[in-house]
KEKE-3310 file (N, C-alpha, C; in steps of 0.2 Angstrom, whole numbers, plus 5000, padded with zeros to 4 digits):
npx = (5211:5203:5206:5193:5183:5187:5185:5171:5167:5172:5161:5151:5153:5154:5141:5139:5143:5135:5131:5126:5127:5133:5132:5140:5137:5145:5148:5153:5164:5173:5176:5181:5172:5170:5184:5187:5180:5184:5196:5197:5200:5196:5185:5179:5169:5157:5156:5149:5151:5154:5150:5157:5150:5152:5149:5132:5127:5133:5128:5116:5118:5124:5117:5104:5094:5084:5084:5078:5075:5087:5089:5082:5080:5093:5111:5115:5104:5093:5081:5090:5099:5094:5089:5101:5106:5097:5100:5109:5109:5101:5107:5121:5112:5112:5113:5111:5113:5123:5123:5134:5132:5138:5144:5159:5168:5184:5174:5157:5151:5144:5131:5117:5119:5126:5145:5153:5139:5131:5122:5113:5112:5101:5097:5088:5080:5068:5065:5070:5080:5084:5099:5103:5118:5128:5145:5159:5175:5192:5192:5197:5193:5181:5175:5183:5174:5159:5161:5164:5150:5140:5142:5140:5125:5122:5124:5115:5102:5103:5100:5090:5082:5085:5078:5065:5064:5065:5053:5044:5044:5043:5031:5022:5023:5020:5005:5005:5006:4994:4983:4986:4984:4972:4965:4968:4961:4947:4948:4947:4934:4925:4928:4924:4910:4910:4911:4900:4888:4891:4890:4877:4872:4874:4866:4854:4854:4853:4841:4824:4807:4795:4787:4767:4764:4753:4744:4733:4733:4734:4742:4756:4751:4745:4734:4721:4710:4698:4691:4672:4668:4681:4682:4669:4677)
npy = (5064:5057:5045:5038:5044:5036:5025:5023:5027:5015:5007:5010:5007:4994:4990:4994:4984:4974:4974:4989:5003:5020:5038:5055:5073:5086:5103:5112:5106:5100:5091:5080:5071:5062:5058:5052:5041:5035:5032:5018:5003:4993:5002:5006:4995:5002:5012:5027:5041:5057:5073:5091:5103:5119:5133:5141:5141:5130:5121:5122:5119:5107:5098:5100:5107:5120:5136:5145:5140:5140:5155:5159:5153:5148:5143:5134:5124:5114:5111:5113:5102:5090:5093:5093:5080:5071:5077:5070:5057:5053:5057:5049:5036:5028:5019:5026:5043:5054:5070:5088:5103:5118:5127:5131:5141:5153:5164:5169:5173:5183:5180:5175:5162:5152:5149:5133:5128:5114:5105:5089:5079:5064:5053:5041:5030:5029:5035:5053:5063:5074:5083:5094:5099:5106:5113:5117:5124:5126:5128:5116:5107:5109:5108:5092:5086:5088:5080:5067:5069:5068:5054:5044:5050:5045:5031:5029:5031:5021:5011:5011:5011:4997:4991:4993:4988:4977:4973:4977:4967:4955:4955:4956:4943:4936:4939:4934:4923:4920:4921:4911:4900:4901:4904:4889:4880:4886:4881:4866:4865:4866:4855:4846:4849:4847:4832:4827:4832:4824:4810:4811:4812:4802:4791:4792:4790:4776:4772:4763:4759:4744:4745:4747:4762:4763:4755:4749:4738:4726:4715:4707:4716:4711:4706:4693:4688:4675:4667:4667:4656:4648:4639:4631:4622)
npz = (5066:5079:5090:5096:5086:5076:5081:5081:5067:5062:5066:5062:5049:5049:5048:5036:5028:5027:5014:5011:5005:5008:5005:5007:5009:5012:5022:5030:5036:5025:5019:5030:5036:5024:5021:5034:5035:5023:5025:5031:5027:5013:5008:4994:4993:5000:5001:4991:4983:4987:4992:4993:4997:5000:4996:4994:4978:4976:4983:4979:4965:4964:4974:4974:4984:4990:4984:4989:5001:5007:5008:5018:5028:5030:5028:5040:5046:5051:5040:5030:5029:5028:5016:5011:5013:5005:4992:4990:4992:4982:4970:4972:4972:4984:4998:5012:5016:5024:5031:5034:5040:5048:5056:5061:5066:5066:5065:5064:5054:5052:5054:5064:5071:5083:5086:5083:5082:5073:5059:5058:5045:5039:5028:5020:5009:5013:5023:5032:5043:5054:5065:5079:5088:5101:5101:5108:5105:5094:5079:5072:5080:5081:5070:5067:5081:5075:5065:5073:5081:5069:5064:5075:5075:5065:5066:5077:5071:5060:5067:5074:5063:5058:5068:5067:5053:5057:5065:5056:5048:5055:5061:5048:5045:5053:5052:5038:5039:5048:5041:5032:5040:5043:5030:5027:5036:5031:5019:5024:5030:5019:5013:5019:5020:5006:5007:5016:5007:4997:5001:5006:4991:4985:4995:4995:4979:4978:4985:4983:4978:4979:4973:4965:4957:4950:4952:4967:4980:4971:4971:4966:4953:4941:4932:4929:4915:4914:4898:4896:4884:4879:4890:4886:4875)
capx = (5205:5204:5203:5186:5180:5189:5182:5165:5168:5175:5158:5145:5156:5152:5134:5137:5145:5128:5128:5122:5132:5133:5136:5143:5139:5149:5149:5160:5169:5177:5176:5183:5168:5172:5190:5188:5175:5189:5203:5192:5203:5188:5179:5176:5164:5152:5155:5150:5155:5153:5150:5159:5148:5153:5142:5124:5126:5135:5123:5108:5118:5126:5111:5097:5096:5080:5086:5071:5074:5092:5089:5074:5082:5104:5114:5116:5099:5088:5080:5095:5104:5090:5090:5108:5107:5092:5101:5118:5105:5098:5114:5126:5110:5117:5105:5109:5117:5126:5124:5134:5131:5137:5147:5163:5173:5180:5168:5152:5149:5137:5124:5114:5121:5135:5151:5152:5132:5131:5116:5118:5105:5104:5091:5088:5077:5061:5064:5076:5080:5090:5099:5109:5121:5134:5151:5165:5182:5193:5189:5197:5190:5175:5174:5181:5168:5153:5160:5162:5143:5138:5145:5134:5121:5121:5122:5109:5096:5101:5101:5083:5077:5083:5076:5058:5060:5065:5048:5036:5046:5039:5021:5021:5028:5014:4998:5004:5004:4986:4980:4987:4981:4964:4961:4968:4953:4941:4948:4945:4926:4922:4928:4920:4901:4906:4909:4894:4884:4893:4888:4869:4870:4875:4860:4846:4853:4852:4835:4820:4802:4795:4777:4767:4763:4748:4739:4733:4730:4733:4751:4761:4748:4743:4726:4719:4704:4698:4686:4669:4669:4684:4680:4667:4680)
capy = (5062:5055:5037:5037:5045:5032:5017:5025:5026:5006:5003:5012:5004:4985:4988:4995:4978:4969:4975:4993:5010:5027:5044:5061:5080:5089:5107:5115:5101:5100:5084:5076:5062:5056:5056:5047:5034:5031:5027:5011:4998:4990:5008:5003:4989:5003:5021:5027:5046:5062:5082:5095:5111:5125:5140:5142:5139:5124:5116:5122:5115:5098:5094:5102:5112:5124:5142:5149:5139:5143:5163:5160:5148:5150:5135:5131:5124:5105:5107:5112:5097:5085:5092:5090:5071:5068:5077:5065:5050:5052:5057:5042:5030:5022:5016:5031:5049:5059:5078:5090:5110:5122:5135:5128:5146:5158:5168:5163:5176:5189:5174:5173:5153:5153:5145:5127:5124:5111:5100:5085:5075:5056:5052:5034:5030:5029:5040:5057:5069:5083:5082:5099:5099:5113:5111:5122:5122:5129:5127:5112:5105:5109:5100:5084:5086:5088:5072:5060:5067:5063:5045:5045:5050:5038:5024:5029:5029:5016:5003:5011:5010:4990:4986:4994:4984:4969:4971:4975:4959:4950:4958:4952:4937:4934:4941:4929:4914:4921:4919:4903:4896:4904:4897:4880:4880:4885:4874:4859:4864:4865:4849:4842:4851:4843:4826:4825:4832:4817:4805:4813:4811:4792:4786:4795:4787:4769:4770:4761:4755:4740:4746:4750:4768:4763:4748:4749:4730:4720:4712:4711:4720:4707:4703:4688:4687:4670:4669:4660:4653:4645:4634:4626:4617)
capz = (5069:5087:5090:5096:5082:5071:5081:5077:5061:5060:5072:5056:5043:5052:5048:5029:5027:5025:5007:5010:5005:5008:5001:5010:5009:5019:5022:5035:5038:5020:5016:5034:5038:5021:5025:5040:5030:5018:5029:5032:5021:5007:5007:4989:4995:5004:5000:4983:4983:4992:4988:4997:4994:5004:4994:4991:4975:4975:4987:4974:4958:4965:4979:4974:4989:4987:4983:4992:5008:5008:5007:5022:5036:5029:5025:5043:5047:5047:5032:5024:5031:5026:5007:5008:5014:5002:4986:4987:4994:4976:4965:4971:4971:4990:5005:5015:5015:5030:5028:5041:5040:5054:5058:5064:5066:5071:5063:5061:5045:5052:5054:5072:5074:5088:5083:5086:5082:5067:5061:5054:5039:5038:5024:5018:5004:5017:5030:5033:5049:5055:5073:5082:5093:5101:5101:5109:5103:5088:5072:5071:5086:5082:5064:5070:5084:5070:5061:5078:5081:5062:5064:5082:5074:5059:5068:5081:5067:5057:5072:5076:5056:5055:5073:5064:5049:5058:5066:5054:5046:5060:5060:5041:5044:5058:5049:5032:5042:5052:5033:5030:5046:5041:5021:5029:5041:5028:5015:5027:5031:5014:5009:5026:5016:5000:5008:5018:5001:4992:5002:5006:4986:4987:4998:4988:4971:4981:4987:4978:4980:4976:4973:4956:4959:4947:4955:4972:4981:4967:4973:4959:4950:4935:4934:4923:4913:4907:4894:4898:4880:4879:4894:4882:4873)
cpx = (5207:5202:5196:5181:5182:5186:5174:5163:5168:5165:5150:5148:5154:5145:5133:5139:5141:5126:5125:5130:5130:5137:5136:5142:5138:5148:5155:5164:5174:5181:5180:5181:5170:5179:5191:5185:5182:5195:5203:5196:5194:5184:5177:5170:5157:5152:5156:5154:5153:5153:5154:5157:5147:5148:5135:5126:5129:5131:5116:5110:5121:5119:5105:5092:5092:5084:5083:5073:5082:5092:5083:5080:5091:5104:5113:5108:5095:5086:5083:5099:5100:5090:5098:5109:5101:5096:5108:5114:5106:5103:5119:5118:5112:5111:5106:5116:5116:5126:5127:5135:5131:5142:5154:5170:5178:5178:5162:5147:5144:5132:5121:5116:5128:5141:5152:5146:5133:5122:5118:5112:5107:5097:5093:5082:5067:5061:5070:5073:5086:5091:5105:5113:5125:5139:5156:5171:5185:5191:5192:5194:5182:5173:5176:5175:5160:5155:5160:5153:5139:5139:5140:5129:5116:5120:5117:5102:5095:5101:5093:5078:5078:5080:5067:5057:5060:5058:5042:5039:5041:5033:5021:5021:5023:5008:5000:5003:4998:4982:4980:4983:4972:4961:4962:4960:4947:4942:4944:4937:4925:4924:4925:4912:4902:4907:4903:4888:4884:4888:4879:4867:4869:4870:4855:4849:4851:4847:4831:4814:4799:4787:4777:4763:4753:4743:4738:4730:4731:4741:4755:4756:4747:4736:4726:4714:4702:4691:4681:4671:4674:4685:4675:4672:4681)
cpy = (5058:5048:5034:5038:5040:5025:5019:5023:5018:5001:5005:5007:4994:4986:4990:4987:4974:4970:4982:4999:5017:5033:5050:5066:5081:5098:5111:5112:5099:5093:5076:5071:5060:5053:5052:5040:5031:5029:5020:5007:4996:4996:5008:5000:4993:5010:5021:5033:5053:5068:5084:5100:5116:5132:5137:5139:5134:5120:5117:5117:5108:5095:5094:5104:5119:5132:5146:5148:5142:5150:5163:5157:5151:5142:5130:5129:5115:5105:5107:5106:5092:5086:5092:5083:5069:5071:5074:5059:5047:5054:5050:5036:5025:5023:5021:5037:5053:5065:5082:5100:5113:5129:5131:5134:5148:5163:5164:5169:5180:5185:5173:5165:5156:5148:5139:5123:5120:5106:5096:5080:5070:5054:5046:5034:5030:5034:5048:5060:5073:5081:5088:5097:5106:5111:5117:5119:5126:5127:5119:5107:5102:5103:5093:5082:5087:5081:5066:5062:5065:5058:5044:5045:5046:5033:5024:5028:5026:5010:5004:5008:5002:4989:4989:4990:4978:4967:4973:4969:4954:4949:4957:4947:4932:4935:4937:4923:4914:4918:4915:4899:4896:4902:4891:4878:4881:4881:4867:4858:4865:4859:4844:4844:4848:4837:4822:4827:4828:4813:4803:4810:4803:4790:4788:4792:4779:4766:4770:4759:4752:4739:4749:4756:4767:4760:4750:4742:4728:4715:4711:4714:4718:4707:4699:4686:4682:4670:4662:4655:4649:4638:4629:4620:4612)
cpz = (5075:5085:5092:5091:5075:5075:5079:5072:5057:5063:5065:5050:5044:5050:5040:5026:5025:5018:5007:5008:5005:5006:5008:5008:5014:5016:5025:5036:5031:5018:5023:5035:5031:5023:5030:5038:5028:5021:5032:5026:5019:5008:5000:4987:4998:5001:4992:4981:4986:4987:4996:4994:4999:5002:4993:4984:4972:4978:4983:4969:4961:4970:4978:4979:4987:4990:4990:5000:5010:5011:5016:5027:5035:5029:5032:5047:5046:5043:5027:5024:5028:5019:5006:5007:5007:4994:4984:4988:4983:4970:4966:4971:4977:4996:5009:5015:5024:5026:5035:5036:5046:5052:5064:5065:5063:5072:5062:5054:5045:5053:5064:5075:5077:5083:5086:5084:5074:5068:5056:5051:5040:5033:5021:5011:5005:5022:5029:5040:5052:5062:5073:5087:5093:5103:5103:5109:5098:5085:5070:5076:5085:5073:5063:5075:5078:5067:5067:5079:5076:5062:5070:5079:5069:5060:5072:5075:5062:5060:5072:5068:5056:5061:5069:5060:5049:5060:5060:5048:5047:5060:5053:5040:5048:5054:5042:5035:5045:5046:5030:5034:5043:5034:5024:5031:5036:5021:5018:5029:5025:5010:5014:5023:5010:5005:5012:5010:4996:4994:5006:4998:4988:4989:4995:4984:4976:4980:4981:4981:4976:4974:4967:4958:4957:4948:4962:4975:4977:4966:4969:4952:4941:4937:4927:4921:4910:4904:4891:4890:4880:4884:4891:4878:4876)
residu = (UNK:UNK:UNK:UNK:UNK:UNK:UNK:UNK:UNK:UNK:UNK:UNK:UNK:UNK:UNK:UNK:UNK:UNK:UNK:UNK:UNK:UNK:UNK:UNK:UNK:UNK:UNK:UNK:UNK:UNK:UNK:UNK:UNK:UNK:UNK:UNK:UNK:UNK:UNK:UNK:UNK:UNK:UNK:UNK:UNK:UNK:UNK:UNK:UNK:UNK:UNK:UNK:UNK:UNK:UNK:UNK:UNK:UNK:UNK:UNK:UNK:UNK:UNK:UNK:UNK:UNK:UNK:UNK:UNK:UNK:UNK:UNK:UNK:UNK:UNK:UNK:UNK:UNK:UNK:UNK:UNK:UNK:UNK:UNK:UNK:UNK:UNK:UNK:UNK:UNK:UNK:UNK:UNK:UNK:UNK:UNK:UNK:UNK:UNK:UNK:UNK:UNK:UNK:UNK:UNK:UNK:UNK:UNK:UNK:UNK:UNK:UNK:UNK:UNK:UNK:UNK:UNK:UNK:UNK:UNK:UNK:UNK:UNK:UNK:UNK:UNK:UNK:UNK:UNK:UNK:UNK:UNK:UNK:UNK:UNK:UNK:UNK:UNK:UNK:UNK:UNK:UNK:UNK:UNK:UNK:UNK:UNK:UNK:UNK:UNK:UNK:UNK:UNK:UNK:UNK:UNK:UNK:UNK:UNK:UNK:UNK:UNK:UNK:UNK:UNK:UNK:UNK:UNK:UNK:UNK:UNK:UNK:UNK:UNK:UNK:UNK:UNK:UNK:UNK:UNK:UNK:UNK:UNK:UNK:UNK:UNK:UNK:UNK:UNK:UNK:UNK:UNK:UNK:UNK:UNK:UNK:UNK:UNK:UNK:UNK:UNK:UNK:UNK:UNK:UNK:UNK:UNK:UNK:UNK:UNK:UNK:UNK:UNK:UNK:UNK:UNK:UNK:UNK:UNK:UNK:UNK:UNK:UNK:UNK:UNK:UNK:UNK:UNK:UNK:UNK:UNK:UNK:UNK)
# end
């Protein structure tokens, strides 16, 4: 493997470091992206384990790789690439799966794909996608070219998936505190309505009047009868 394609390599392995890892299936390439993975001193720490399934029928029973689709589109194809990244994603249990399937020469097997054409899966636990390219060279040429554009293409959509969930981070992070801001506010007018209805109570219990509801003019509302008789004595 060429030195470009090894600092690549060192350049995706700097971002599994964050705690994240990943698994491998390989087709044409026969197991070389891992190989280059693994020459990574601590590949322990990030890579869990790889398939190399070269037939149909290894890519149905190790990946789960729909029969039907295989027989319809052929091995080399995006949705086979995608159910190959999706069925090592979900066997080794790791944050995300590289898949590469082509036609790496110098036959291309009675198949209408030219020699050199490869696709390559990248599936995560949220998202997956398939990307082609074409490649001219010999058969060795051309499968280290399929695994430098696999490592290219991995890190291209795993820089774009963290800058997304960096934002809607952000946009989370801003519409919780909208919400904070927003009960604070109506916590503070509802205790600004009870303490005005406190203290509306408090001045009505106070108030008093100093009149007999039941006398009308008679100022403190005695009256005294004296009794002619006893003015006799």
């Amino acid at each position: 493997m060429d030195e470009e394609a090894q600092a690549t390599a060192a350049r995706l392995v700097r971002r599994l470091k964050g705690g994240y890892t990943v698994t491998i299936a390989e087709s044409c390439t026969g197991g070389l992206l891992a190989s280059t993975l693994t020459d990574i001193a601590g590949a322990s720490a990030w890579f869990n384990q790889s398939w190399v399934t070269y037939s149909y029928e290894a890519k149905i029973r190790e990946l789960n790789v729909s029969r039907e689709l295989l027989e319809k589109k052929g091995a080399v194809s995006a949705e086979v690439a995608i159910q190959m990244a999706q069925g090592a994603l979900a066997r080794a249990d790791a944050d995300i799966a590289i898949s590469i399937t082509g036609i790496a020469g110098p036959g291309n097997d009675g198949t209408s794909k030219k020699i050199g054409y490869v696709y390559v899966g990248i599936a995560s636990k949220t998202w997956a996608i398939a990307e082609a390219t074409q490649i001219g060279g010999n058969r060795q040429e051309n499968k280290e070219g399929f695994v430098h554009f696999a490592l290219l293409t991995a890190i291209r959509h795993w820089d774009q998936a963290m800058e997304l969930a960096e934002t809607n981070r952000l946009k989370d992070l801003e519409q919780r505190e909208a919400k904070a801001r927003e009960d604070a506010l109506a916590e503070i007018e509802r205790n600004k309505r009870a303490a005005a209805a406190a203290q509306e109570t408090a001045w009505q219990s106070q108030t008093w009047s100093g009149e007999n509801p039941n006398v009308e003019g008679k100022g403190m509302g005695i009256d005294v009868h004296w009794d002619d008789e006893s003015l006799e004595d």
